[in-house]
C-alpha positions as CSV (number, residue, x, y, z in Angstrom):
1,X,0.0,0.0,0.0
2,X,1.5,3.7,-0.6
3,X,1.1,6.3,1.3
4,X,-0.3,9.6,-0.2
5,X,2.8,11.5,-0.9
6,X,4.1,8.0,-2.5
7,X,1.2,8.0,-5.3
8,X,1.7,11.6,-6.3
9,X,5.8,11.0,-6.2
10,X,4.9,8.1,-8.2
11,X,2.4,10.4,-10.5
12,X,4.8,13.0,-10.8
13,X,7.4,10.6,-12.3
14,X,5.3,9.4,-15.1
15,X,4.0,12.9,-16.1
16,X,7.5,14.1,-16.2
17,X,8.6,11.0,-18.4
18,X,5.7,10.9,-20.5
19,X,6.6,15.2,-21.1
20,X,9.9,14.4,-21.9
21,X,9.2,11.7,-24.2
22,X,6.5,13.9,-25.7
23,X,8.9,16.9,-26.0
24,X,10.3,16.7,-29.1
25,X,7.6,16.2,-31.2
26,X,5.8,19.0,-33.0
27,X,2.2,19.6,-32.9
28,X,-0.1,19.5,-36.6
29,X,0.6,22.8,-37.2
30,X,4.0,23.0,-36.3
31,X,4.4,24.0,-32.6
32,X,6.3,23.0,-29.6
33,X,3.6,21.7,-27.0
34,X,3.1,20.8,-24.0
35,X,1.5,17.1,-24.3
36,X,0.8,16.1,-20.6
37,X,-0.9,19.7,-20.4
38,X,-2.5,20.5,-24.1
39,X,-4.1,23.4,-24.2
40,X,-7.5,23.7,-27.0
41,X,-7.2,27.8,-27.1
42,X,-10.6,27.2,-26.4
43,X,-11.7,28.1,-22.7
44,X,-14.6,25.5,-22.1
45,X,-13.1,22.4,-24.1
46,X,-9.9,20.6,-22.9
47,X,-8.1,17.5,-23.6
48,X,-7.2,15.4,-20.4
49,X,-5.6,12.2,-19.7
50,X,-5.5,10.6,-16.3
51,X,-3.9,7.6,-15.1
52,X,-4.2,6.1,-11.5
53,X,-3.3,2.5,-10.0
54,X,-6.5,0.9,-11.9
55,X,-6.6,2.1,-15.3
56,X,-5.6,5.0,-18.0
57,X,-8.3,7.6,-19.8
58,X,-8.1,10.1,-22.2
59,X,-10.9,12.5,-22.6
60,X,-12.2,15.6,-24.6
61,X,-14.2,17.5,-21.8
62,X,-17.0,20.0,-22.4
63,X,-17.5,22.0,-19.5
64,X,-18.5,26.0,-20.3
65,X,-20.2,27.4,-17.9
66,X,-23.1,28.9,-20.5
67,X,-25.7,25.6,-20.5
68,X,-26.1,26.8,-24.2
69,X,-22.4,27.0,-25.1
70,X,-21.8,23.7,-23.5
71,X,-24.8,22.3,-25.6
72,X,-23.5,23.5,-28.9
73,X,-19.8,22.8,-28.0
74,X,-20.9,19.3,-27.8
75,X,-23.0,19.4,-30.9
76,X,-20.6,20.4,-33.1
77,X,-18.6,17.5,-31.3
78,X,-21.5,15.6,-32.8
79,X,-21.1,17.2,-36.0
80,X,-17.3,16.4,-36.4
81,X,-18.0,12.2,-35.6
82,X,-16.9,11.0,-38.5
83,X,-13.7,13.3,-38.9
84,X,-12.7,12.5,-35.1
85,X,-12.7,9.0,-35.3
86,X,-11.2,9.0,-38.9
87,X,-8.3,11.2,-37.4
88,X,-7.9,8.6,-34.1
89,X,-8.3,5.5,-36.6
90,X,-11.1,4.1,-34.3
91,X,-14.6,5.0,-33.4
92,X,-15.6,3.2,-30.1
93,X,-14.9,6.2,-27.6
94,X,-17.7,6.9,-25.2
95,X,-19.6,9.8,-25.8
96,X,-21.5,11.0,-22.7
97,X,-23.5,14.1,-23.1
98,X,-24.1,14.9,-19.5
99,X,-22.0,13.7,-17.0
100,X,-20.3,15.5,-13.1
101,X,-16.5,15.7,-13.1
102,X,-14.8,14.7,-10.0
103,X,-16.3,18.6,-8.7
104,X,-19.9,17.5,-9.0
105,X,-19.3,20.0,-12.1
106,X,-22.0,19.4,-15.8
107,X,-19.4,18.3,-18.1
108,X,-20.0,16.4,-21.5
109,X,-17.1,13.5,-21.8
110,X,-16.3,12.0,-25.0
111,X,-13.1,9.5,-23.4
112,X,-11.4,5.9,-23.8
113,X,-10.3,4.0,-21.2
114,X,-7.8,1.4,-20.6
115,X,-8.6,-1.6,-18.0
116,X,-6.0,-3.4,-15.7
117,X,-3.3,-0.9,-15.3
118,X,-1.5,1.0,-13.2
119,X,1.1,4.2,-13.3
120,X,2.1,2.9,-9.9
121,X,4.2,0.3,-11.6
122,X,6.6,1.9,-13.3
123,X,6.9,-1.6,-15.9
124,X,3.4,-0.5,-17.4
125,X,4.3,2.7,-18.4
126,X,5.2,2.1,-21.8
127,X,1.6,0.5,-22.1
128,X,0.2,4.0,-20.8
129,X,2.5,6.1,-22.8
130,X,1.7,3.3,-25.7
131,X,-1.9,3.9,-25.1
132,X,-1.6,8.1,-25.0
133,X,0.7,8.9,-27.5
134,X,-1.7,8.0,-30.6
135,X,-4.7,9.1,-28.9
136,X,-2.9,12.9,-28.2
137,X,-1.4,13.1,-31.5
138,X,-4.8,12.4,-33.4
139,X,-6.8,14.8,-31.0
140,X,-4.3,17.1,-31.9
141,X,-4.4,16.5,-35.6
142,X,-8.5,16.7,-35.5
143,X,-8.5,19.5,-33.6
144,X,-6.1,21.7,-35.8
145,X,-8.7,21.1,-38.6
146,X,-11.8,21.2,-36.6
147,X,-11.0,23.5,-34.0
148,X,-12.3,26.4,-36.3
149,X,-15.5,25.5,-36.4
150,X,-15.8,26.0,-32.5
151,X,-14.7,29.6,-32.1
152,X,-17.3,30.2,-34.7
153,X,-20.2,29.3,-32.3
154,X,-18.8,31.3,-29.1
């Protein structure tokens, strides 16, 4: 069992492994990024990824504050489908429309998950860097084409 300050030593770690593994590659349009902390220009709409001693997630979160802003942000998610999962090469994320983050927050979470893993052991993660890298680079990808469409609705 680990104490508290042992999980976010162990956290810590991986983030800072995963950053530096992530560094030298460019985003779609060309930029140095910041993977572990990708920002969407886009106050409202962020792309997270999580990983605790059970399993590892990646999400696109909706959360504006506006209930109409959040309802279109997510519609034009709806809109963009087919060109989302074209850009990540597979189409069996989960697409909640109204969910609570951890907060107790309205967020909309469209997110993959995977099972029976744990960035407490430090020999799975190349399976969690395995499992983020693709999934970052194609959000990033879609969202250099798509991301347009967004700031035309706010």
């Amino acid at each position: 069992m680990y104490t508290k300050q042992e999980v976010s030593k162990l956290k810590q770690a991986f983030w800072t492994s995963f950053g530096k593994y992530m560094k030298p590659i460019l985003s779609a349009d060309g930029d140095v990024i910041s993977w572990s902390n990708y920002k969407t220009g886009i106050s409202g709409i962020s792309f997270k990824m999580d990983a605790d001693n059970r399993n590892a997630s990646i999400a696109i979160v909706i959360s504006p504050a506006d209930p109409a802003l959040h309802k279109e942000f997510y519609n034009q998610f709806l809109l963009h489908k087919g060109m989302l999962a074209a850009a990540l090469g597979e189409d069996d994320w989960q697409w909640e429309a109204d969910t609570t983050d951890e907060y107790g927050r309205d967020i909309s979470k469209i997110s993959k998950q995977l099972d029976n893993i744990s960035v407490l052991r430090s020999e799975d993660w190349p399976d969690i860097i395995s499992f983020f890298k693709p999934r970052i680079l194609a959000l990033d990808e879609f969202w250099s084409m798509a991301r347009y469409a967004f700031e035309a609705v706010m």
